[in-house]
MIPAPA-24620 format. One line per 4 residues: number of its first residue (from 1); their letters; for each residue x, y, z negated of C-alpha. Coordinates in Angstrom, 2 decimals. Example, Ala and Ser with C-alpha at 12.3 -4.5 7.8 and 13.67 -1.06 7.14 Angstrom:
2
1 = AS = 12.30 -4.50 -7.80 | 13.67 -1.06 -7.14;
This chain:
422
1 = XXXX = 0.00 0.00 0.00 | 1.00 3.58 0.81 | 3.31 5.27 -2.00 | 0.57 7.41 -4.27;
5 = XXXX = 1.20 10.53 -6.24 | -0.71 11.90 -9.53 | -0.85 15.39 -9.89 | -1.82 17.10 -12.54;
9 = XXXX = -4.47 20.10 -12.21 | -5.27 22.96 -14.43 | -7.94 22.32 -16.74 | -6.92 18.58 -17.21;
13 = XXXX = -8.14 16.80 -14.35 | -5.45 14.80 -12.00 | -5.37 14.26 -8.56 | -4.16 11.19 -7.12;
17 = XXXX = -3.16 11.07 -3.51 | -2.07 8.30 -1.20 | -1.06 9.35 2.69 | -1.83 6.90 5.22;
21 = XXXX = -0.59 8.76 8.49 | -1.60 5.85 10.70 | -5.52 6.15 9.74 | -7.94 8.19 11.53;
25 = XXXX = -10.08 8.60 8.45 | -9.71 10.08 5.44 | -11.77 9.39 1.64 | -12.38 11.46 -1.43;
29 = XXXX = -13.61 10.24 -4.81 | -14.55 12.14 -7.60 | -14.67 9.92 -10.59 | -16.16 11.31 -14.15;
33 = XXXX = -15.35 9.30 -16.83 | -18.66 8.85 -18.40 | -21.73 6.88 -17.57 | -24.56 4.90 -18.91;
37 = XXXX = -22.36 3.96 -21.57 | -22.03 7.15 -23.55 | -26.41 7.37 -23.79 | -28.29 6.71 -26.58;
41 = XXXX = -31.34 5.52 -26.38 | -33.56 8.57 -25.99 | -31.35 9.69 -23.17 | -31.04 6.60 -21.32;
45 = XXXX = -30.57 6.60 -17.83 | -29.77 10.29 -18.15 | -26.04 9.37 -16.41 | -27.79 8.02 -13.03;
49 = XXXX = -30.81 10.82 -13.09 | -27.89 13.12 -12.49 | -26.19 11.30 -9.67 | -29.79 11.72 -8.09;
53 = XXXX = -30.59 15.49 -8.56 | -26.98 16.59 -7.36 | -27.66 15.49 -4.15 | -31.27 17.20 -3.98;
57 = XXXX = -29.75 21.12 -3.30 | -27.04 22.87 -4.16 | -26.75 26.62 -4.36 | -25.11 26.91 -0.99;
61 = XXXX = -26.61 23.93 0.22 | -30.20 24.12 -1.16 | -31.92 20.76 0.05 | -30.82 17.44 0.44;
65 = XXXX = -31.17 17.59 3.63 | -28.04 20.65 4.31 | -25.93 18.07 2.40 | -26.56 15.28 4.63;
69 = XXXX = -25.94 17.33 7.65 | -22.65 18.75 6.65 | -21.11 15.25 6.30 | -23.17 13.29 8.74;
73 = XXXX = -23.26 15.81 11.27 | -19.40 14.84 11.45 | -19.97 11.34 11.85 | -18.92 10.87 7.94;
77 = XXXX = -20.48 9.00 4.71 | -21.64 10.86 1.58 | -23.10 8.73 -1.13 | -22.45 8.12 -5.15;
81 = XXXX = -22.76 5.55 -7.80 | -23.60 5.16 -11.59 | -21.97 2.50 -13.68 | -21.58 2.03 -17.45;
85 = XXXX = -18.04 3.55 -18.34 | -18.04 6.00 -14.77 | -20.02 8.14 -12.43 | -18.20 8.58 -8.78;
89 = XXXX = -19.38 10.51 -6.00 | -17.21 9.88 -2.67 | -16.98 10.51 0.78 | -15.69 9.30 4.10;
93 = XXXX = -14.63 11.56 6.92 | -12.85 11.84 10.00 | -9.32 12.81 9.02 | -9.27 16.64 10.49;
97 = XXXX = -12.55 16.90 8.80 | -11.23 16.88 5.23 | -11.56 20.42 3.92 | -15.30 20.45 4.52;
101 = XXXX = -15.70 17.01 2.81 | -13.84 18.12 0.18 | -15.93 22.02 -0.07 | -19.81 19.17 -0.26;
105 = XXXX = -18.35 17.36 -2.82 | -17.22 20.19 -4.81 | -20.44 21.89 -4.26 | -22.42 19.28 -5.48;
109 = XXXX = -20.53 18.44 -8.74 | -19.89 22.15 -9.22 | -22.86 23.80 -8.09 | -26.21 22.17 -8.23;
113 = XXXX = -29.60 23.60 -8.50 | -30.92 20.39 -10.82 | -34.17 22.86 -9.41 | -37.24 21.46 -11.99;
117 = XXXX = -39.37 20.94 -8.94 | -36.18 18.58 -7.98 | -36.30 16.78 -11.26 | -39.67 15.75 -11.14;
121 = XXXX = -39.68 14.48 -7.98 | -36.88 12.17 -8.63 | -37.86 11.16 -11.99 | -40.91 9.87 -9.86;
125 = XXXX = -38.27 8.03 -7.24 | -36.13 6.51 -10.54 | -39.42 4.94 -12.33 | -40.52 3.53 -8.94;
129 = XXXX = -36.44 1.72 -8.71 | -37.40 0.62 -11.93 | -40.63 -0.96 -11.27 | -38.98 -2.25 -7.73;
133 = XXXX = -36.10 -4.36 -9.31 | -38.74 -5.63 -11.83 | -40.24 -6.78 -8.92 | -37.52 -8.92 -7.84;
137 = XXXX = -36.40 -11.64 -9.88 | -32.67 -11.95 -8.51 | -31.74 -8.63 -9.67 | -34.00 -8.21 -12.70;
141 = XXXX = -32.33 -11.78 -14.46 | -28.87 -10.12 -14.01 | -30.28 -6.81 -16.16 | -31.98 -9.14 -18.68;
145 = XXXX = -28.75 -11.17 -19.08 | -27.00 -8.25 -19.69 | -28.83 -7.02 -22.25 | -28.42 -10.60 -24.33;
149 = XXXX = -24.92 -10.66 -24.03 | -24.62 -6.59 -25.50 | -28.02 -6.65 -27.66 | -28.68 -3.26 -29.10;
153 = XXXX = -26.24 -1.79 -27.42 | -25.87 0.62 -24.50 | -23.58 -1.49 -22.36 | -27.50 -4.20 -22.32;
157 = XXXX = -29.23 -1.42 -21.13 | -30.14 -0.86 -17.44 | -28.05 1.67 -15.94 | -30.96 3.54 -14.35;
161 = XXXX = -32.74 3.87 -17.97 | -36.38 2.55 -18.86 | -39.70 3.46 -18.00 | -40.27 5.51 -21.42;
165 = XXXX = -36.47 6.94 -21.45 | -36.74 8.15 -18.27 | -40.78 9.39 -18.15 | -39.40 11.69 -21.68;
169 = XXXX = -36.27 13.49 -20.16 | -36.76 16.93 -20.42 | -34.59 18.90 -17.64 | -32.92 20.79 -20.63;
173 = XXXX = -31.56 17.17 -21.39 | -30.38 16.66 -18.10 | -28.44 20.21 -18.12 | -27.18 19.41 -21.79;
177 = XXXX = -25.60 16.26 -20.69 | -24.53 17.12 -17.29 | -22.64 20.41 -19.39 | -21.06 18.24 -21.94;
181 = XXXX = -19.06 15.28 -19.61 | -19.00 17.40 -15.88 | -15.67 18.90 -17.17 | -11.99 18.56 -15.72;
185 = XXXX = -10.85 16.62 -18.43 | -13.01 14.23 -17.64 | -12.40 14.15 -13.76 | -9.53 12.20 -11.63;
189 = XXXX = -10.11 12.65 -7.90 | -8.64 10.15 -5.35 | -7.62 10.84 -1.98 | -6.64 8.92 0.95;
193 = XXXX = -5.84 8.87 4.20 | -4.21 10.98 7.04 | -3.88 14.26 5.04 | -0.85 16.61 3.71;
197 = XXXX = -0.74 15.92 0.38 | 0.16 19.25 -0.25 | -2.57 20.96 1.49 | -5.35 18.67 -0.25;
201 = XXXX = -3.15 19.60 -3.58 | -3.93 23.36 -2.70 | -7.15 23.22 -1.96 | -8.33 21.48 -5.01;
205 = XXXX = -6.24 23.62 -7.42 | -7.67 26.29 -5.79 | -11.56 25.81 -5.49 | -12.31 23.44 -8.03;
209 = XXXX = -14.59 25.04 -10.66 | -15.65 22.86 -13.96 | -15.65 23.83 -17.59 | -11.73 22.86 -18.73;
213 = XXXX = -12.75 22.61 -22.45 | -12.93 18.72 -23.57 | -16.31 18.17 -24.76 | -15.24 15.95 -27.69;
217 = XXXX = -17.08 12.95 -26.57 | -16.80 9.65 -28.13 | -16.69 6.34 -26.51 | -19.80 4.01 -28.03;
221 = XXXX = -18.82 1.61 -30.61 | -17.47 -1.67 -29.34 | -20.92 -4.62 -29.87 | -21.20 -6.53 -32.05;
225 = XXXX = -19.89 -10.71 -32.05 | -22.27 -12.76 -30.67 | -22.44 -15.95 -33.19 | -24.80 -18.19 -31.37;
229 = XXXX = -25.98 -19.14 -27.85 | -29.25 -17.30 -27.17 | -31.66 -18.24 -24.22 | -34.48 -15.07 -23.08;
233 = XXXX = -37.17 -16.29 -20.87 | -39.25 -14.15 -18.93 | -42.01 -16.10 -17.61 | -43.29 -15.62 -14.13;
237 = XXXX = -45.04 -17.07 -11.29 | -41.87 -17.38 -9.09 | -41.39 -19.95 -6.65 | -37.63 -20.59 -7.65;
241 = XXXX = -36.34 -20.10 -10.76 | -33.63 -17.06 -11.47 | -31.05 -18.22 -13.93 | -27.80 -16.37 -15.71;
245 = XXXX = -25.44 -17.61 -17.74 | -22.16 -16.69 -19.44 | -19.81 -15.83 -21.88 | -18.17 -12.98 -23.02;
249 = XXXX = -14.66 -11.96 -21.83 | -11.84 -9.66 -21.94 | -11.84 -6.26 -21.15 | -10.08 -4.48 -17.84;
253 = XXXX = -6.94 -4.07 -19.97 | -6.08 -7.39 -21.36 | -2.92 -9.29 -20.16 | -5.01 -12.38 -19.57;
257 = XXXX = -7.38 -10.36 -17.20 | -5.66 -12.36 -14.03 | -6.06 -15.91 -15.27 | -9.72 -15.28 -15.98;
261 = XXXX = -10.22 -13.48 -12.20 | -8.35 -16.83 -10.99 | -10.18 -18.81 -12.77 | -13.74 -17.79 -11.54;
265 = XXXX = -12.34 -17.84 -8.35 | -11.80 -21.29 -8.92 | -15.43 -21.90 -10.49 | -17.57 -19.67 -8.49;
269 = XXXX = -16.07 -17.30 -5.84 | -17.02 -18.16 -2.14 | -17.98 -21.00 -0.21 | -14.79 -23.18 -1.50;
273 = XXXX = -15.50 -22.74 -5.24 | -16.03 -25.88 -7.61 | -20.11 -24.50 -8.31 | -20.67 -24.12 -4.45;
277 = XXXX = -18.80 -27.88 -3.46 | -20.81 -29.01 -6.23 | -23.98 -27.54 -7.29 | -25.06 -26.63 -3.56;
281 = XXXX = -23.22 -29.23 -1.08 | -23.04 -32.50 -3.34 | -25.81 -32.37 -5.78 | -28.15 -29.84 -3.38;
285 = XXXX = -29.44 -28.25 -6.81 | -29.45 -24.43 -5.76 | -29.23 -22.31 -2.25 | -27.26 -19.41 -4.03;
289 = XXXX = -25.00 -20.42 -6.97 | -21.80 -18.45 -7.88 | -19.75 -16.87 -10.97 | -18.85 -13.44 -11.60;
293 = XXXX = -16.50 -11.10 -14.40 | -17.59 -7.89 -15.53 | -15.05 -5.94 -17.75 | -15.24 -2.96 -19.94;
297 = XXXX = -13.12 -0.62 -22.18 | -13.44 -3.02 -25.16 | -14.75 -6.19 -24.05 | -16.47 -8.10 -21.22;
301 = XXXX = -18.40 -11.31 -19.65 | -17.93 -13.89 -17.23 | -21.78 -14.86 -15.97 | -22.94 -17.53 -13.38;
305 = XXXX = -26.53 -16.98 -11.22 | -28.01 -19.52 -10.04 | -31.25 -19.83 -7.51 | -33.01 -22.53 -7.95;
309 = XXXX = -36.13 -24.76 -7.62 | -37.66 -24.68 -11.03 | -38.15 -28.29 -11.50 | -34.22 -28.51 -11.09;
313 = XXXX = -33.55 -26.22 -13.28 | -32.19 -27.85 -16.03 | -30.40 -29.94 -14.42 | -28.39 -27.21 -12.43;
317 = XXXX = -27.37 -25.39 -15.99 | -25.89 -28.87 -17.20 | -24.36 -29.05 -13.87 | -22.75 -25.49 -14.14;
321 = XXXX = -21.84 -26.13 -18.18 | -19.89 -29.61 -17.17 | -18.08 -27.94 -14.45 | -17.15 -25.00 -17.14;
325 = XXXX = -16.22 -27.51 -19.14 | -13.83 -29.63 -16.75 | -11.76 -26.13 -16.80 | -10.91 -26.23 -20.18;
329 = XXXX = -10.24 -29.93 -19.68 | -8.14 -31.14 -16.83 | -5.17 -28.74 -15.55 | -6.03 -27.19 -11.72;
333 = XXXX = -4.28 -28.93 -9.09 | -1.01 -26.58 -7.72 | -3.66 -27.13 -4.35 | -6.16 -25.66 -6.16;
337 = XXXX = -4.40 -23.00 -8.23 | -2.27 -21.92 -4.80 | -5.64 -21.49 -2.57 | -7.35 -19.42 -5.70;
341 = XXXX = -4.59 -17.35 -5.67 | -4.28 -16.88 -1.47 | -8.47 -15.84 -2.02 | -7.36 -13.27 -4.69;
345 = XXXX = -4.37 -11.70 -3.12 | -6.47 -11.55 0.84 | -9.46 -10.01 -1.26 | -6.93 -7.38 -2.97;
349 = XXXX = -5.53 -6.85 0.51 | -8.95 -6.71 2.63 | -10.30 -3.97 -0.03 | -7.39 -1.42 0.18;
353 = XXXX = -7.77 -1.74 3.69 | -9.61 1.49 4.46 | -8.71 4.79 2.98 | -12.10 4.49 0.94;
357 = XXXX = -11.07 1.49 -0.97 | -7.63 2.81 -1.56 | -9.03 6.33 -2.89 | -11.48 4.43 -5.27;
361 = XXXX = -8.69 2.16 -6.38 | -6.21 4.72 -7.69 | -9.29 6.71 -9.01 | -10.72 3.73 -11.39;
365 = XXXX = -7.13 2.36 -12.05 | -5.88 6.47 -13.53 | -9.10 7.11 -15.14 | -10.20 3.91 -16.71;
369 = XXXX = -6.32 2.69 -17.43 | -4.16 5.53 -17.85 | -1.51 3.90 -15.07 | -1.64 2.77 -11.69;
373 = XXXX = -0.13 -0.62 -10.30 | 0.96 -0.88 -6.58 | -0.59 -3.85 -4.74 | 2.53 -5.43 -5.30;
377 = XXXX = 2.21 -5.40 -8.69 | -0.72 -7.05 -9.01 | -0.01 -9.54 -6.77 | 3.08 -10.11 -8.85;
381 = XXXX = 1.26 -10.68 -12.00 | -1.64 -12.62 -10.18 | 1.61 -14.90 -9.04 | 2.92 -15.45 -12.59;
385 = XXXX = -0.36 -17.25 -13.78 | 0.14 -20.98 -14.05 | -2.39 -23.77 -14.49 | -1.88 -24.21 -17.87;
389 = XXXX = -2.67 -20.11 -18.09 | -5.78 -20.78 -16.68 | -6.64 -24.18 -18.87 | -5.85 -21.96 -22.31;
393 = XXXX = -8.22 -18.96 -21.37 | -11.17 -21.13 -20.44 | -10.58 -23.07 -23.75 | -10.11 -19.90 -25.01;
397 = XXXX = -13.53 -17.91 -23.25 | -15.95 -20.50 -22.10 | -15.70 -22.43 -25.56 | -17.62 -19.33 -27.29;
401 = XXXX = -21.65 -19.45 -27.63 | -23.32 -19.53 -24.51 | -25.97 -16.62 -23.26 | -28.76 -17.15 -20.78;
405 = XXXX = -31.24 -15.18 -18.91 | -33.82 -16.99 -17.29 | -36.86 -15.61 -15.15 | -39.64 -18.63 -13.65;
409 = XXXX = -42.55 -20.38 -13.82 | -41.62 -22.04 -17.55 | -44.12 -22.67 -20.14 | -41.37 -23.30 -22.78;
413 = XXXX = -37.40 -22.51 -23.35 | -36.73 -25.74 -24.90 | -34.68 -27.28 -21.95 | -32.53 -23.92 -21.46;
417 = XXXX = -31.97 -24.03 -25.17 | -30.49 -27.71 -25.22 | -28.40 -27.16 -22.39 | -26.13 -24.43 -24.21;
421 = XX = -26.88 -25.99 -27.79 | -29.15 -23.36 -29.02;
């Protein structure tokens, strides 16, 4: 990967720059350390309701619509996302285009109208999201699994809020919260592409616009241990059953983090995993089976999903728990362990491809982390795992009590709560 630079800015917010002459593109990422995270309860979903009104009109650019334009009009991409410890707005544009992507995205961080006509309107859009991933099982099971592994705890809570948080945000709320974390202590900007690093340099230092006094906020308390596997049912007339389950796991700092990526790899990433072989092509229990990690500041989960026809669903969880189980076992083959780690490395590779992936990359990595590791760094330390690695953390991670999330046509949890010995 191309050579990156952090630069400090007045105020306390860093740019970080990587020039890739050869592209004919060129990305920009503002990332606010933040997010869904940081709510309590009564302001739930405040973090995403944001990230909707700032694209609604600007004081310069007063609909939606004149923001659009500017970057689409150029043949570029615009668009933002909410997650629990972050809030990033980004776009995409032709490289000699880069000054005006740069003025939208300032405009919109620095300068919205957050008009109230605007927030009602949207709060109207966010309750109808609401109600539509309620309305489909494969994405609502993930949310309720969520909030059993983190119970009472903002890192369980739907990003986009609930029905009541959302319906009781007052727009002095909104401007309150946006005040307190939209500051440049709080902000690292990536850029990438074909670009002079020192003209980006200047025209950030000289047109960004943000309060520069921290705000004093305070990362939520890490939850609480979970001491016993927990099953929540949702029951529904579904004609397959929607099924989660998981552990917790480390956080996005720990030096085990690249055993446990290899290791779901090896479990449920792609069409070559041990669940798909398994679950889908031998045994024919699911259509869509496969594992995932989520990590945090403070902790984490490895989850599997599973899609499956209900009156196999019991079956498929002791299928998924026995293949967990042969991890902490039996040692991966040097076969196995070299092809997980080939998957991981092309992945790494494939994303930091385009001068979007490589802006959001040293972005997460100097916000979230503090420090920024090359490509060939990681791929270093992914290369340094050994089977036995890999063996120790799933003794070590999949031996803790077991969480699942079920949505389907069930009567009764008894059979989910055997599987996972609750």
């Amino acid at each position: 990967m191309t050579l990156h630079r952090v630069h400090g800015l007045a105020g306390g917010a860093k740019l970080v720059t990587a020039a890739m002459p050869e592209r004919l593109s060129a990305s920009l990422v503002f990332m606010f350390g933040g997010g869904s995270r940081l709510e309590d309860e009564r302001h739930a979903g405040v973090s995403h309701f944001i990230e909707h009104l700032f694209f609604k009109g600007t004081q310069r650019r007063p609909t939606s619509k004149e923001i659009a334009d500017a970057i689409e009009g150029i043949g570029g991409f615009i668009n933002a996302s909410t997650d629990k410890e972050l809030t990033a707005y980004w776009t995409r544009v032709p490289a000699e285009r880069l000054e005006l992507g740069l003025d939208v995205l300032i405009d919109i961080v620095s300068n919205s109208k957050l008009a109230p006509a605007d927030v009602e309107r949207e709060r109207t859009v966010i309750l109808e999201e609401l109600r539509m991933y309620q309305d489909q099982p494969q994405e609502y099971v993930q949310n309720l699994f969520e909030e059993i592994m983190w119970p009472d705890h903002p890192l369980g809570r739907d990003i986009a809020g609930t029905e009541e948080s959302i319906a009781r945000l007052t727009r002095d709320d909104i401007l309150e919260y946006a005040s307190a974390h939209y500051r440049l202590p709080n902000l690292v900007i990536g850029a990438a592409g074909a670009m002079e690093e020192t003209e980006i340099l200047g025209l950030v230092a000289n047109s960004l616009r943000l309060p520069a006094e921290p705000n004093g906020q305070v990362v939520a308390q890490p939850p609480s241990e979970l001491k016993e596997p927990r099953v929540l049912l949702r029951r529904r007339r579904t004609e397959q059953a929607h099924i989660c389950l998981g552990v917790r796991a480390f956080n996005y700092v720990h030096p085990d983090r690249y055993a446990l990526d290899l290791m779901n790899t090896v479990l449920g990433e792609g069409m070559s995993s041990r669940l798909f072989l398994n679950i889908r092509e031998r045994l024919g229990l699911a259509y869509d089976v496969h594992s995932f990690t989520q990590k945090h500041r403070d902790t984490g989960m490895l989850g599997v999903y599973l899609g499956v026809d209900p009156k196999n669903a019991a079956g498929a969880v002791r299928a998924v728990i026995a293949e967990m189980d042969k991890l902490c076992d039996q040692e991966l083959t040097e076969e196995e362990l070299g092809r997980a780690k080939e998957f991981t490395k092309g992945r790494l590779r494939l994303e930091l491809e385009s001068t979007n992936g490589v802006s959001f990359w040293l972005a997460y990595q100097e916000l979230l982390m503090g420090s920024i590791k090359t490509i060939d760094e990681e791929v270093a330390l992914v290369d340094v795992v050994s089977a036995a690695d890999i063996r120790r953390v799933a003794s070590e991670v999949l031996r803790t009590p077991m969480q699942m999330a079920v949505i389907g046509p069930f009567a009764k949890d008894a059979p989910f709560r055997a599987a996972v010995g609750a």
